[in-house]
N, C-alpha and C positions, 0 to 999 in steps of 0.2 A: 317454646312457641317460635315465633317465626318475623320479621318484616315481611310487609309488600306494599309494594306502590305502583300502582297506574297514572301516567299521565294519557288521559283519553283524547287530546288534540294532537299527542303524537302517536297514539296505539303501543306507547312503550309500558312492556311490565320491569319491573324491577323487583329481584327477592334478594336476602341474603343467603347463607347455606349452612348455617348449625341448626341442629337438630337436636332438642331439647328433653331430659324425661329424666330417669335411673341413670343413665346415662351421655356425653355429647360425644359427638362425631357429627361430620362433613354428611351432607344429604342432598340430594337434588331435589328442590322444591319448584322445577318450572321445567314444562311440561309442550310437546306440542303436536297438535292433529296433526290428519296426511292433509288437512283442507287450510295449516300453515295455522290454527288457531290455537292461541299461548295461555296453558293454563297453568296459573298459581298458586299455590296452596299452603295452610298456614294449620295449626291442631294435632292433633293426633292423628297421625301419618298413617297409619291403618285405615282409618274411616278416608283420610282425602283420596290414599291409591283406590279403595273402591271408585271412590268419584270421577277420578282420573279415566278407569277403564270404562265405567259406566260412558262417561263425554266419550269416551274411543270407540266404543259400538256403538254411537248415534243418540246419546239421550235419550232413550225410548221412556216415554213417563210410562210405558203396562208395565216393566221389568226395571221398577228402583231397586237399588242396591239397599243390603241390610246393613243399618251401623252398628255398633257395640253402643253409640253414645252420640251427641248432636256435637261434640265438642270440636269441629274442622269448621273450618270456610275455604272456600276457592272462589275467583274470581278468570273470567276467561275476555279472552280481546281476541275480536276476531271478523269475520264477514258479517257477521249481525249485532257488531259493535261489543260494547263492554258489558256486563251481566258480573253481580256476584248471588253466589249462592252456599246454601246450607245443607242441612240433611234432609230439607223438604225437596230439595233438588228442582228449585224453582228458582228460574233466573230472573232476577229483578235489574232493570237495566242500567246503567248509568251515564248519564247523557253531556256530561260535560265535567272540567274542570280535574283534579287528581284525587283520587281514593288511597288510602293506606288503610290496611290491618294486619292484625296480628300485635305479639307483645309489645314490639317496639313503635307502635301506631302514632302512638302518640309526640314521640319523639320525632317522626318523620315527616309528620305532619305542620310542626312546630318549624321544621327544620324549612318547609316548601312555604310557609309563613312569610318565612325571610330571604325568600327568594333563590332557594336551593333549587336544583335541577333534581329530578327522581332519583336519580344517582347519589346524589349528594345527600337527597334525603335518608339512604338505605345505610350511608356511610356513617351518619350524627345516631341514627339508631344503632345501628351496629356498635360503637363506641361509649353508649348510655344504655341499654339494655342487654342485660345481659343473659339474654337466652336469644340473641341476634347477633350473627355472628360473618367474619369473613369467609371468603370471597361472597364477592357480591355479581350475578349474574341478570344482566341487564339485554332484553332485544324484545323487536321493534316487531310491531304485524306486520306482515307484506302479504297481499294478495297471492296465490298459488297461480300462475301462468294458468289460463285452459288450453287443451291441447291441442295444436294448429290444425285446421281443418283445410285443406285446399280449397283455394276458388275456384270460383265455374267461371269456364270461360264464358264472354260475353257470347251472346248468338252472334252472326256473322251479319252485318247490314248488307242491301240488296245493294248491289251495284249500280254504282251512279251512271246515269249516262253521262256520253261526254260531253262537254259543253261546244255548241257550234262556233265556231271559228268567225270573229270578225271579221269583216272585210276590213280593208287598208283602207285609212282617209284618205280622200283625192284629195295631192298635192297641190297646192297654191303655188300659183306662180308669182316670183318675185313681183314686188311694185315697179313697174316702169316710173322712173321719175321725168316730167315734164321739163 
């Protein structure tokens, strides 16, 4: 299985990178659109890559992907916030505070208890479970720039007219003193 941890007031996902089954090796378990959205994924790696590409052509609920088995989860951070979802491919959202799953969920969880950073938390999982594994690959959502659009120049204001010319105060003449 897998760690992951979202902390949802900073939009950071956090995974570890073993890959669990017959056999381990190193895996990429985090994932990101062109629109900058970071998707993590935790199961049976077969069913989450559908899900992966499914999220990559748009979500379309006509055309869900077929799983062998409901056994993944993935969660995504992104412009319409945090969502985890399943094989039903239905994002349920999550609105505050940090999420963990996967094997080492619990450990990680325990871990942000005591005032661990997500990071930290991936690290106490990692070292107590063991199908969660190093390195631990941690980054933040950022918004995608939209692409600069030139301004329009202002219309041009009508020309002022010029303002008339004061005449000069008539000079006062000194006070004669008596």
């Amino acid at each position: 299985m897998t760690t992951v941890v979202v902390d949802v007031q900073r939009m950071t996902l956090v995974c570890d990178s073993l890959c669990t089954g017959g056999m381990q090796f190193i895996s990429q378990k985090m994932f990101t659109l062109d629109d900058g959205t970071l998707i993590g994924v935790c199961g049976v790696m077969n069913n989450a890559l559908k899900f992966v590409e499914w999220a990559k052509a748009g979500y379309n609920p006509k055309v869900l992907p077929t799983f062998s088995d409901d056994s993944f989860e993935a969660i995504t951070v992104g412009p319409k916030g945090v969502h985890v979802w399943d094989s039903a491919c239905v994002g349920i959202p999550i609105v505050s505070g940090v999420f963990a799953m996967g094997s080492g969920s619990h450990y990680a969880r325990a871990a942000l208890h005591c005032g661990r950073t997500a990071e930290e938390a991936v690290a106490v999982a990692c070292d107590l479970d063991q199908h969660s594994g190093l390195p631990i690959v941690s980054k933040t959502y950022e918004t995608v720039a939209p692409r600069a659009v030139p301004r329009r120049k202002a219309p041009a204001k009508p020309a002022a007219k010029p303002a008339a010319k004061a005449k000069p105060a008539a000079k006062k003449s000194p006070a004669r003193r008596k």
